[in-house]
N, C-alpha and C positions, 0 to 999 in steps of 0.2 A: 891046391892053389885056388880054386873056384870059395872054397871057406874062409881063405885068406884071404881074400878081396871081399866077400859079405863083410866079415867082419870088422877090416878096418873101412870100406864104408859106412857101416853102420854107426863105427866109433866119430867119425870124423861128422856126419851128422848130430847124434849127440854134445860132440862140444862146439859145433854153429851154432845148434838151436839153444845153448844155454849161451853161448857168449852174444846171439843176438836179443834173448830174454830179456839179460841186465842192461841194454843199453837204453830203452827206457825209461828207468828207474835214475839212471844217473843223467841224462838228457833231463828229465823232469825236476831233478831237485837242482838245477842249475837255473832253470828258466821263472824270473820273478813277472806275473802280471800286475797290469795295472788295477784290473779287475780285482785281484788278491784270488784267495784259496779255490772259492767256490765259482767257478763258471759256471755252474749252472743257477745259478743265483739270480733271481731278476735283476735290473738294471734299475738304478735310480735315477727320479727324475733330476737333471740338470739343475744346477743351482740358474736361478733368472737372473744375469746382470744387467746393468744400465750400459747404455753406452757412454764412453766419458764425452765432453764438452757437450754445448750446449747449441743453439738453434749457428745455423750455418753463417761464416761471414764472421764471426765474434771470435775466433782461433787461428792462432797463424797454423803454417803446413807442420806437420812433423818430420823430423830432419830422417832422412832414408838413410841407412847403415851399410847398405853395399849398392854400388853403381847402377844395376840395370834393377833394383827393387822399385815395383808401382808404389805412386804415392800412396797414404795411405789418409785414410777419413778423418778430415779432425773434429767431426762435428757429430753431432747424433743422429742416428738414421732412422730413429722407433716412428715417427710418423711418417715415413717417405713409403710411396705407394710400391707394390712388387713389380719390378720390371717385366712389360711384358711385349712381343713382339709390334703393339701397336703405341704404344707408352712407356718413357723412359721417364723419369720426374731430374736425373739426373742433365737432363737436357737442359732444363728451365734454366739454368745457371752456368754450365761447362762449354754452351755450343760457342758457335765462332761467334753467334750474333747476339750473346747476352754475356759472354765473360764479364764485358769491361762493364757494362751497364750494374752488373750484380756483383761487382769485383769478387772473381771469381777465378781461380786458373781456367785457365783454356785448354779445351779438348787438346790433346798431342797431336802433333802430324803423324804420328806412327797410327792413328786410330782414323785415318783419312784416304779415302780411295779416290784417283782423278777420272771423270766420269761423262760420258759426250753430250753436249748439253743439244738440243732439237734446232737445227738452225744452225748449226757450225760451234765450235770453239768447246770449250773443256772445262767443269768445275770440280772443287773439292766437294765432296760429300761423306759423313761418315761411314765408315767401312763395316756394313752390318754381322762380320767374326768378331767387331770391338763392340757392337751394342750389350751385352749382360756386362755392365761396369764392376757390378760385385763379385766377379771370377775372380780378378786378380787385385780389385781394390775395398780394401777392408775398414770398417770401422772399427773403434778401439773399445778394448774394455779394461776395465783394471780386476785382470784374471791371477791366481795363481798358477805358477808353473806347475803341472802335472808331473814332470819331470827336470833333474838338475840340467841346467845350461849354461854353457861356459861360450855361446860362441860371440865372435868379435868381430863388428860390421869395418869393412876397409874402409872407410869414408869419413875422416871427421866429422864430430858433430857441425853444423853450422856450411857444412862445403855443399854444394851442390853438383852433383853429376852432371 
């Protein structure tokens, strides 16, 4: 009895470790990268593009494809300074007190915190989780797709959410 149980565990081992050998083998030749064959390959430098349109104010908006997508840049960004905790450049034009002057959209109220002003009463101020603009609002380029895409924004062209 004691032989009998070695040996069908020993069998029963054997065809785990060959049935989990091949799984690899067929996992791999299923899986296409973008990278292509060689991962270990260095990485090439990024093609450099432009960004499309030209100096800010000369583009109208581009029409957003699904309801809650952030607008998106219709203007070129290559000169505009790196945002940083004590400088926004995208202020100069978006805040409350220069939209109209710079016709410009106006900062969102979702990007506005009400705040106690010294002295009694309450104002808007922007809400410093929305200061990096460029998290969720991108400028454009004319890129090819890396990959095929079929998908289809809910929103008419031309509708505004």
């Amino acid at each position: 009895m004691n032989n009998t149980v070695k040996t069908t565990v020993a069998a029963m081992v054997t065809i785990a470790a060959a049935f989990f050998a091949a799984i690899p083998g067929i996992a791999a030749a299923q899986v296409a990268s973008l990278r292509g064959v060689q991962a270990d390959a260095v990485d090439k430098a990024p093609q450099d593009l432009q960004y499309q349109g030209k100096k800010p104010g000369l583009q109208k908006p581009i029409d957003r494809t699904f309801k809650e997508q952030p607008p998106l840049i219709p203007h070129a960004v290559n000169n505009f300074d790196e945002i940083t905790l004590e400088e926004n450049q995208c202020m100069s034009c978006h805040s409350a007190e220069k939209f109209k002057e710079k016709n410009a959209p106006k900062l969102g109220d979702s990007h506005m915190t009400m705040i106690d002003v010294p002295g009694g009463g309450m104002k808007k101020e922007m809400n410093m989780t929305r200061w990096q603009c460029n998290t969720c609002h991108v400028g454009q380029v004319d890129a090819k797709p890396l990959v095929d895409n079929t998908f289809k924004g809910n929103i008419p062209p031309t509708a505004k959410p």
